[in-house]
matplotlib code that plots the C-alpha trace (Angstrom):
import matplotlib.pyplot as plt

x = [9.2, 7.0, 4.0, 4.6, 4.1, 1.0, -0.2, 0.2, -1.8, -4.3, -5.2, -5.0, -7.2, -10.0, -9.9, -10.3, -12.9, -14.9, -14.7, -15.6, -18.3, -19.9, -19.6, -20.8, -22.9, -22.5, -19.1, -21.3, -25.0, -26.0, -27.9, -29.6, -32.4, -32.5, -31.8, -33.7, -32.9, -32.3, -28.6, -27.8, -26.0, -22.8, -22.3, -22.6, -20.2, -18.2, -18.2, -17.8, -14.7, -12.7, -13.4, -12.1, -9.0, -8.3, -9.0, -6.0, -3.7, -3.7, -4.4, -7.7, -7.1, -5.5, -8.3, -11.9, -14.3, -16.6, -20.1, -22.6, -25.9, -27.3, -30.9, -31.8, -28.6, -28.1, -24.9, -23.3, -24.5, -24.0, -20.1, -19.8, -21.0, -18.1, -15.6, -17.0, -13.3, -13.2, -14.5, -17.7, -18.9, -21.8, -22.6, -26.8, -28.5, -31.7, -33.9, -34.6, -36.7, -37.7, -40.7, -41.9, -38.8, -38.3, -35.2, -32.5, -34.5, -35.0, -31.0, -30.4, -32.7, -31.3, -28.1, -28.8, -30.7, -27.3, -25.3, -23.0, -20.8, -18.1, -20.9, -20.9, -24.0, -22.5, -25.6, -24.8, -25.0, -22.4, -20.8, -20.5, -19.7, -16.6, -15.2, -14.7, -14.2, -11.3, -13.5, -15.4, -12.9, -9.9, -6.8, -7.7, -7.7, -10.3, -9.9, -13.2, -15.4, -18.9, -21.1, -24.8, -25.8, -27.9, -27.8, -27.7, -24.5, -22.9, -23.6, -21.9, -18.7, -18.4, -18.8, -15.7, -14.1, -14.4, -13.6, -10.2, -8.1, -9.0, -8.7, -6.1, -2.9, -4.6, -8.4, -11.1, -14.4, -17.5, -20.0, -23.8, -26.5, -24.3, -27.4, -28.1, -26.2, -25.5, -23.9, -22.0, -21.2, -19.8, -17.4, -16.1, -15.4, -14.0, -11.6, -10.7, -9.8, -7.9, -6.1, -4.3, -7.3, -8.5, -12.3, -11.0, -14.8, -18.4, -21.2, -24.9, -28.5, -30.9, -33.2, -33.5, -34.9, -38.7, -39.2, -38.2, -40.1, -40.2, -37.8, -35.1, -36.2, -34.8, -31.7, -30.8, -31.6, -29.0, -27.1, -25.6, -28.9, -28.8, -25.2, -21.9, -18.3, -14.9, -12.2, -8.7, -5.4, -3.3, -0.4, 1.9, -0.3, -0.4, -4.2, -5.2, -7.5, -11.4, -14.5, -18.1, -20.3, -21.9, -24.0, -21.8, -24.6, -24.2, -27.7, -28.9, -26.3, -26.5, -30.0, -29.7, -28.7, -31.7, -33.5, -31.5, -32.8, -36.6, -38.1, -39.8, -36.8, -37.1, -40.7, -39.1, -39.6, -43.0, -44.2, -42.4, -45.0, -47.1, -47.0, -46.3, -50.0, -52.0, -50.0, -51.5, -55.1, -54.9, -53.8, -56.0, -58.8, -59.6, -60.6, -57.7, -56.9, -57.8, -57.4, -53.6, -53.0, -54.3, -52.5, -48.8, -49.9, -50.7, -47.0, -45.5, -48.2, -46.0, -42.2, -43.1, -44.1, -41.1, -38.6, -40.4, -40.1, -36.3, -36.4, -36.5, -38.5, -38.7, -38.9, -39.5, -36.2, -32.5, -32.9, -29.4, -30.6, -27.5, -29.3, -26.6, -23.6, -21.1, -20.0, -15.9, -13.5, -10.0, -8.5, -4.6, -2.0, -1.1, -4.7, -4.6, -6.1, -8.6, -7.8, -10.8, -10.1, -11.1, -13.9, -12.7, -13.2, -14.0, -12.8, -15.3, -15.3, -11.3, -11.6, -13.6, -11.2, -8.7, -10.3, -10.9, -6.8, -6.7, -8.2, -7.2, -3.6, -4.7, -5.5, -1.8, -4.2, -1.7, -1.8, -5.8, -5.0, -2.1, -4.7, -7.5, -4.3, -4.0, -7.8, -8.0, -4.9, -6.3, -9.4, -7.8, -3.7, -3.3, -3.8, 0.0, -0.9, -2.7, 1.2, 2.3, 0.3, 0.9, 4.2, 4.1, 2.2, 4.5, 7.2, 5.4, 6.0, 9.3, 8.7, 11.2, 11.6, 8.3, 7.6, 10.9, 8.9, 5.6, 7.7, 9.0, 5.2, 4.2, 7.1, 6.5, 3.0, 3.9, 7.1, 6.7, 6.3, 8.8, 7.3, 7.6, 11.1, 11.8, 9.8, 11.7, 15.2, 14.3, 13.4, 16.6, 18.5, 17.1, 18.1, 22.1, 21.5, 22.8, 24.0, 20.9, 19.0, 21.2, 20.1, 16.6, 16.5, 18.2, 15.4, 13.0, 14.8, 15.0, 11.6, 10.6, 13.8, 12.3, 11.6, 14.0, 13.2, 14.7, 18.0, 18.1, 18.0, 20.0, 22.8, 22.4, 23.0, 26.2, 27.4, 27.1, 29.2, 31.5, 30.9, 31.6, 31.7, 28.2, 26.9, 27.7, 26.2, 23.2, 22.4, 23.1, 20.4, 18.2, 18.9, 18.5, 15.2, 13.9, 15.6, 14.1, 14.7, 16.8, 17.8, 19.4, 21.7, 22.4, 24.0, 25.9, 27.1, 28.5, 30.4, 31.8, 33.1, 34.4, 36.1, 37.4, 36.3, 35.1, 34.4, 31.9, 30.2, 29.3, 28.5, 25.5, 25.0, 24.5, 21.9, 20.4, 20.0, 18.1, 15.4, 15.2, 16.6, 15.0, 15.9, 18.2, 20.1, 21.5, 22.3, 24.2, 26.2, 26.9, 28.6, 30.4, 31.8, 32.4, 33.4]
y = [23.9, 26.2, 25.7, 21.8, 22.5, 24.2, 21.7, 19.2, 21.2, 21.7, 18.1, 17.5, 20.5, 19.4, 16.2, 17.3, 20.1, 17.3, 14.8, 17.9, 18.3, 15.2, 15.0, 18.5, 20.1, 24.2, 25.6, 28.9, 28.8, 32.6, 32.7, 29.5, 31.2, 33.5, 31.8, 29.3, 27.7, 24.5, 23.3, 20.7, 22.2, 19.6, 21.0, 24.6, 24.1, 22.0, 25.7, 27.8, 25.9, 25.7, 29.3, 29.7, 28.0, 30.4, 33.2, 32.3, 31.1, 33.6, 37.8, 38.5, 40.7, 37.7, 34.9, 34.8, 32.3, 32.4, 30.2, 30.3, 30.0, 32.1, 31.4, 33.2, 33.8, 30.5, 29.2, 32.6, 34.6, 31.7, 31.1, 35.4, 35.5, 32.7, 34.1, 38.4, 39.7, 37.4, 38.4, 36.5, 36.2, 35.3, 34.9, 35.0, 36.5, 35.5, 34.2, 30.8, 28.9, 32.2, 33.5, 36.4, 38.0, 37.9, 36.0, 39.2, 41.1, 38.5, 37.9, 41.8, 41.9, 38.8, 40.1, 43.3, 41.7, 39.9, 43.0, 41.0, 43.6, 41.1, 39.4, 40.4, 39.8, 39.7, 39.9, 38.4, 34.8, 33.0, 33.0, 35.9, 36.8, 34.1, 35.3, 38.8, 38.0, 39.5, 42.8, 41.3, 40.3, 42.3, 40.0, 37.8, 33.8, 31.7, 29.8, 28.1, 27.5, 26.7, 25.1, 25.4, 27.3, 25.5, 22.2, 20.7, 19.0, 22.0, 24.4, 22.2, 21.5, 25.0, 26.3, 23.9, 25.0, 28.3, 28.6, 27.1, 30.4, 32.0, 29.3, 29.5, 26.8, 25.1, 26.1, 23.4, 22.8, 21.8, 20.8, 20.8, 18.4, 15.1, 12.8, 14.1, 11.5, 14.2, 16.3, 13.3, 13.2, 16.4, 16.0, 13.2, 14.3, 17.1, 14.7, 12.6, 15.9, 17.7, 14.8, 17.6, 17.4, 14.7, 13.8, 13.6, 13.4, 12.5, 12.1, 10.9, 10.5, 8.1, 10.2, 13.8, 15.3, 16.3, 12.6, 11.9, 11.0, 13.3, 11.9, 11.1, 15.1, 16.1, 14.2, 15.4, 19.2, 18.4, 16.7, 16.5, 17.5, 15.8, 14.7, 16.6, 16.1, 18.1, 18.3, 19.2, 20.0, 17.3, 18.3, 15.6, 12.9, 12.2, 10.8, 7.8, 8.7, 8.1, 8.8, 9.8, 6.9, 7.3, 5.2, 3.7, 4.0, 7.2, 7.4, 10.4, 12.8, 11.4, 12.5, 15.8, 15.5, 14.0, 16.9, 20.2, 19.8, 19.3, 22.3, 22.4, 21.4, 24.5, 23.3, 20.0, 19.8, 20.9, 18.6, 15.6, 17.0, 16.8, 13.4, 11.9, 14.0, 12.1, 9.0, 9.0, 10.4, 7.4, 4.5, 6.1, 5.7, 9.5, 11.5, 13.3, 17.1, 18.2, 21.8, 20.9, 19.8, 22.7, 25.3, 23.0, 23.1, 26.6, 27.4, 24.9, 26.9, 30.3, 28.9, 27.4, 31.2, 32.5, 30.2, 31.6, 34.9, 33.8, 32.5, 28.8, 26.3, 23.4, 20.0, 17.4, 16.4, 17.4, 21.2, 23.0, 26.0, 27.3, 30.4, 32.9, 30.4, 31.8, 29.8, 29.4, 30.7, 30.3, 30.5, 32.1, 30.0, 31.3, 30.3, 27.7, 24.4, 22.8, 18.7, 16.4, 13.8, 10.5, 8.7, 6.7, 3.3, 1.0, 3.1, 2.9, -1.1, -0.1, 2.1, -0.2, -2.7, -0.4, 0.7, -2.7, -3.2, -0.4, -1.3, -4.9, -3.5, -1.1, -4.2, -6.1, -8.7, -8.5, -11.5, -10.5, -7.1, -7.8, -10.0, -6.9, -4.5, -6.7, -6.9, -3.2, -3.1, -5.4, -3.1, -0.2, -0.1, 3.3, 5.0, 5.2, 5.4, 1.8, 0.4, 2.1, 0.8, -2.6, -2.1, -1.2, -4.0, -6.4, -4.9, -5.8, -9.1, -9.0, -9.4, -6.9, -7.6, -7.8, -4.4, -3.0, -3.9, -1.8, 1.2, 1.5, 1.1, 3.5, 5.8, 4.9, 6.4, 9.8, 10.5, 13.4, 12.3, 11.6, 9.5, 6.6, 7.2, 7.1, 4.0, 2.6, 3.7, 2.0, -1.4, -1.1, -0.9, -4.1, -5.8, -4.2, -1.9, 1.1, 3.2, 2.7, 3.6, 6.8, 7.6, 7.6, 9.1, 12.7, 12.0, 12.5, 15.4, 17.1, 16.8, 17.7, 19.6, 20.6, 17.2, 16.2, 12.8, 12.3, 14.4, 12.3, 8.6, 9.7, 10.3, 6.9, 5.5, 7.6, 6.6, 2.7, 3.5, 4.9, 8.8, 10.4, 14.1, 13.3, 12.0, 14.9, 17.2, 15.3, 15.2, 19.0, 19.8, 17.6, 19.5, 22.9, 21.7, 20.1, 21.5, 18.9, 16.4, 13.7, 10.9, 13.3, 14.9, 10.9, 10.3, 13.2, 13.4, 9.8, 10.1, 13.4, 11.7, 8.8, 11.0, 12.9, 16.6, 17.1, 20.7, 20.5, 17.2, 19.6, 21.9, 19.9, 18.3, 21.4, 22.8, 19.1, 19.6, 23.1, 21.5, 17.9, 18.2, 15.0, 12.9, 9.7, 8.9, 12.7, 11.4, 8.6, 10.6, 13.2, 10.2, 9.5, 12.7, 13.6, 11.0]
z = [8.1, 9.5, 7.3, 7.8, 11.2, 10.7, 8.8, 10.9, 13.6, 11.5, 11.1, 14.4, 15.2, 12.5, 14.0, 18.1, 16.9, 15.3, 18.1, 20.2, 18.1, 18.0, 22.0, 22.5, 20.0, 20.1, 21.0, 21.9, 22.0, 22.3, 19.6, 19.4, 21.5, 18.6, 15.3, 13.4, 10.4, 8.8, 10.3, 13.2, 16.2, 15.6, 12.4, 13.8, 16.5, 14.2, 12.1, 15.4, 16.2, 13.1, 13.5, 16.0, 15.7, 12.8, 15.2, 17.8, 14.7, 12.3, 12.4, 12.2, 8.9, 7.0, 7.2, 7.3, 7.3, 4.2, 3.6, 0.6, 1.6, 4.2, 4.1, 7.6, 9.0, 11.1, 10.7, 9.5, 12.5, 15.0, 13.6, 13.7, 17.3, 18.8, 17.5, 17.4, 16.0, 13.5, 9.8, 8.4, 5.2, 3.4, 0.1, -1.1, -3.4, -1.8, -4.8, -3.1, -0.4, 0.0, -1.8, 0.5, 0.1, 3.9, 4.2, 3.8, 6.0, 9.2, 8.6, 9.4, 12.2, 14.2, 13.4, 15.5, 18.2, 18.6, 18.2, 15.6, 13.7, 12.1, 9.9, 6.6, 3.5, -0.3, -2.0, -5.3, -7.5, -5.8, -9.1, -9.8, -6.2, -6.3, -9.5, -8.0, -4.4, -3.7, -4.2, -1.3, 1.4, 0.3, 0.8, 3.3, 2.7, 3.4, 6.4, 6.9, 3.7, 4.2, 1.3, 1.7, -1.2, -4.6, -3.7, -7.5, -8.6, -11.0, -8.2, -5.9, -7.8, -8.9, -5.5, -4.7, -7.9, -7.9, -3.7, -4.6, -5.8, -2.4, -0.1, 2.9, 2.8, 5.9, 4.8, 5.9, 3.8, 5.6, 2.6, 3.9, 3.3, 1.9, 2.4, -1.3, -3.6, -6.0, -3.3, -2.8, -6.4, -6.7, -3.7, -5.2, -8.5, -6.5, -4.5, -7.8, -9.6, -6.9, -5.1, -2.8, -1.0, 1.4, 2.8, 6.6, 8.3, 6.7, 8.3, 7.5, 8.6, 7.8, 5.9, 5.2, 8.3, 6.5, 6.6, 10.2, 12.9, 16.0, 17.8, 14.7, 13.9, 17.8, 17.1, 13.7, 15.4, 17.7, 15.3, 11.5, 10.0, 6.7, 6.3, 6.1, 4.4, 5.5, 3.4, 4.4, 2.2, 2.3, 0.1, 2.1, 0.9, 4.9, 4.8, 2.9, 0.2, 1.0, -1.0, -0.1, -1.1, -4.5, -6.8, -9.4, -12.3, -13.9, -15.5, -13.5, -14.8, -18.4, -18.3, -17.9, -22.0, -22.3, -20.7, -21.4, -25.5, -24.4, -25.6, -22.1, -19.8, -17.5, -16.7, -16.0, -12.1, -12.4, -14.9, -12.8, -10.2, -11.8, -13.3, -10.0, -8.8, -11.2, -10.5, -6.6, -7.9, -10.6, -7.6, -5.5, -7.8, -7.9, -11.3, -12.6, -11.9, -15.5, -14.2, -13.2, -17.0, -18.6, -16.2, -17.0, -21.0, -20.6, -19.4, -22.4, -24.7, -23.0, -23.5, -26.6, -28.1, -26.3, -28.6, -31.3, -30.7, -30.7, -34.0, -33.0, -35.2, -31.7, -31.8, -30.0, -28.3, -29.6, -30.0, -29.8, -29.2, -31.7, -33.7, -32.2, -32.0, -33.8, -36.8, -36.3, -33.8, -33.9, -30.2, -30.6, -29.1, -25.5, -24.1, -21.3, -22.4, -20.4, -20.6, -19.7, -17.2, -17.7, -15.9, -13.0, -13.8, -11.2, -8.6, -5.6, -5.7, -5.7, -2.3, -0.8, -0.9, 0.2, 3.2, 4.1, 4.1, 5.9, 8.9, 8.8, 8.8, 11.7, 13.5, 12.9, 10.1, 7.9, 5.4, 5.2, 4.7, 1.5, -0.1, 0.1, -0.7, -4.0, -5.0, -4.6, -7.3, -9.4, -9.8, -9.9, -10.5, -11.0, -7.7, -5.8, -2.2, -3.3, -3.9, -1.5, 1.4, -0.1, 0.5, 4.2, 5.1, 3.2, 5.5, 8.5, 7.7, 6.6, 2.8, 1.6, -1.5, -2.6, -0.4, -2.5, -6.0, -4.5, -3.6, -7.2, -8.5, -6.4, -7.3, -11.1, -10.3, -8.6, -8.3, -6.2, -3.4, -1.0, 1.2, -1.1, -1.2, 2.5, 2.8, -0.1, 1.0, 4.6, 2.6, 0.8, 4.4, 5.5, 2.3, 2.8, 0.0, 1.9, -0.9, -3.2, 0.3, 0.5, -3.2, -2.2, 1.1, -1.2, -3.5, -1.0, 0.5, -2.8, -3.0, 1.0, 2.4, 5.6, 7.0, 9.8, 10.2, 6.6, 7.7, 10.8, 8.8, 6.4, 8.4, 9.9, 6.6, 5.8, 9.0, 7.9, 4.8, 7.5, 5.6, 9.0, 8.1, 5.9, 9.1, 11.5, 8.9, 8.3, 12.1, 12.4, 9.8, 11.0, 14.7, 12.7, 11.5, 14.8, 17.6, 20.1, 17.9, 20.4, 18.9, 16.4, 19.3, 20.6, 17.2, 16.7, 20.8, 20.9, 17.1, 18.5, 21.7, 19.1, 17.6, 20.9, 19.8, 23.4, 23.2, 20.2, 21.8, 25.2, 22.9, 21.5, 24.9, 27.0, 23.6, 24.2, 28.1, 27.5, 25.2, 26.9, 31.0, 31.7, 29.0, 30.3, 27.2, 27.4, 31.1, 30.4, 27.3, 30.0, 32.1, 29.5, 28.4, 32.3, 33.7]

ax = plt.figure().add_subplot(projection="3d")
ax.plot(x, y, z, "-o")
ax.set_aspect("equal")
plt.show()
């Protein structure tokens, strides 16, 4: 119950600090005087504030907030200064965008001009820093995980991947720079492999912030930079299922195969460069930089006699690189297995669709919003919370049959999850289906004990079958659960009064008063009991 609780709060936190955010930049600005650095100051106080809400909730020696990507100490030493008890990490091994070497050392020195102590530098990959980070932080959880480290897509979705074994029950991801459609790639393939997890705020600029004017440069300064994503844990499946926008051709990524065999693929960025240099000299009608060539074939010339000094015989395209593969190995049962997931298949058309229903149901729409419910479906049939939200909608209107038939599809899907079942159990009520409704409200309680609302209807529905006892001892656990939980107390007052046990109905009355003193249906059972 507790952790529910929690949960719930954390949700509702994420979404105030972002509004706060986007209304009011910085949560603390003492070291913007200070710090520069590539970040915009609503996802730094988006950062300062999820910080600090771990900070009041939770001991300071359990959580931390963690980010890869340091760079020159902006966001770490901005987050550590709002919140200066709290413990913050950062994980850089400082070999990029920085090729004086300076970066580590201008990080140290704003970091004592500020007088920071609770910041924290893991020099290290960020691979091999998150494979051993418990040697790092100890035992805390991570509460707040910031991703801003290599920003190409395997160092993206590992840095989600690999964050995941450490990450607090109510952690919150803030991923960095989502303009990037392969950023965006990765959080998705993140989202569609981990469904616990839910995209819950993105936002976006029209450009990345090099090719702004001054004026868009000012705003994305003071704003999201070059595009963010948060992610929350949604283990209740409580928030609908969104995805980052993403290009639906896959061609990028199946080119890498293309490239990784090229006997000169770690020159590749260079020599696209390159070619795109003597592209503009050849528009431009300007003599081509033959100097540029022969420096870029003097570096193929230079990998080329490196394979050979590996033993490699290279050609053109499809080298395997395989000279010290070894020839068999036979993995002893006991291993995990690693399954591969299959490609989502017309999925983003799907969501789209989805959201649309979404929002037309929002706005009480709801024959438009079945008929975008159904598209989505017929794209896609395989995603629950698809059925499921069919089914809501259908009850709007009174359809419960057909709602019924989407609550077992969506059921059929994942069957863990018990908010199917309560929907379905209350469809089944309206169709006089009590005891099949009963059957499904335990189904969901077996699978989410702790909820009270599912106590509290449950008893309703024993009461209909006239199961007094059943009742009573629903609505107590429901009270146990939810102590201010008052139409709980209501129901179990007036059957007690039925049945003239007078002491135990002042008992719950009077525990009813304490918690709710204003309430007016307590008033009227109070009339009743007293005369």
């Amino acid at each position: 119950m507790i952790q529910d609780i929690l949960m719930s709060i954390t949700i509702e936190k994420t979404i105030q600090a972002i509004q706060d955010s986007e209304q009011n930049g910085l949560l603390c600005d003492r070291a913007k005087a200070i710090i520069t650095g590539y970040s915009g100051d609503k996802i730094v106080g988006l950062l300062q504030r999820f910080t600090s809400f771990f900070s009041q909730n939770y001991g300071n020696s359990e959580v931390c907030y963690l980010e890869v990507g340091v760079f020159k100490g902006m966001t770490l030493l901005s987050t550590a200064v709002s919140c200066p008890n709290f413990p913050c990490y950062g994980i850089d091994n400082f070999a990029y965008f920085d090729k004086e070497g300076k970066n580590l050392s201008i990080v140290i020195e704003r970091q004592n001009r500020l007088g920071v102590c609770n910041a924290h530098l893991i020099q290290e990959d960020y691979e091999d820093a998150l494979l051993n980070l418990p040697a790092r932080i100890d035992s805390k959880k991570v509460g707040v995980y910031f991703i801003d480290g290599p920003h190409d897509y395997r160092s993206e979705l590992m840095c989600l991947e690999m964050g995941l074994p450490y990450l607090h029950e109510n952690a919150l991801i803030v991923v960095d720079d989502c303009n990037y459609r392969h950023i965006r790639q990765a959080v998705n393939d993140f989202l569609i492999t981990h469904p616990e997890y839910k995209l819950i705020f993105e936002a976006y600029t029209k450009c990345h912030p090099n090719h702004m004017n001054s004026e868009e440069y000012k705003e994305a300064v003071e704003g999201w930079w070059n595009g963010v994503n948060v992610l929350v844990k949604d283990i209740h499946n409580e928030i609908t299922p969104i995805f980052p926008p993403t290009e639906r051709s896959r061609l990028l990524y199946e080119n890498e195969h293309q490239i990784h065999p090229f006997c000169i693929a770690d020159i590749a960025p260079e020599g696209l460069k390159l070619l795109y240099s003597l592209y503009q000299e050849d528009r431009n009608n300007q003599s081509l930089d033959r100097a540029k060539l022969n420096s870029f074939f003097k570096k193929i010339d230079e990998l080329h006699a490196k394979y050979q000094e590996q033993g490699y015989l290279l050609k053109k395209q499809m080298n395997t690189f395989s000279k010290y593969l070894p020839k068999l190995t036979v993995n002893l049962p006991g291993d995990d297995k690693i399954q591969i997931l299959p490609q989502k298949n017309r999925l983003q058309m799907a969501v789209d669709y989805f959201q649309t229903a979404k929002k037309l149901q929002r706005k009480k729409r709801f024959p438009e919003s079945i008929f975008f419910y159904r598209k989505a479906i017929e794209l896609h049939s395989q995603l629950s919370w698809f059925h499921n939200c069919l089914g809501e909608t259908l009850a709007e209107i009174g359809d419960w049959q057909e709602a019924i038939s989407s609550y077992y599809q969506a059921i059929s899907l994942n069957p863990r999850n018990a908010y199917f079942y309560y929907n379905l159990a209350k469809a089944l009520l309206h169709e006089n289906q009590t005891q099949k409704a009963i059957d499904f409200y335990q189904k969901a309680i077996e699978i989410q004990p702790n909820l009270p609302k599912l106590w509290a209807e449950l008893g309703n529905a024993w009461k209909t079958q006239q199961e007094i006892d059943k009742a009573i001892s629903c609505w107590q656990k429901t009270i146990e659960l939810k102590p201010d939980f008052l139409s709980a107390y209501v129901s179990l007052i007036e059957i007690l009064i039925q049945q003239q046990k007078r002491q135990r109905a002042e008992y719950y009355l009077q525990q009813a008063f304490q918690l709710l003193p204003t309430s007016e249906p307590l008033q009227v059972l109070k009339s009743q009991l007293y005369g």
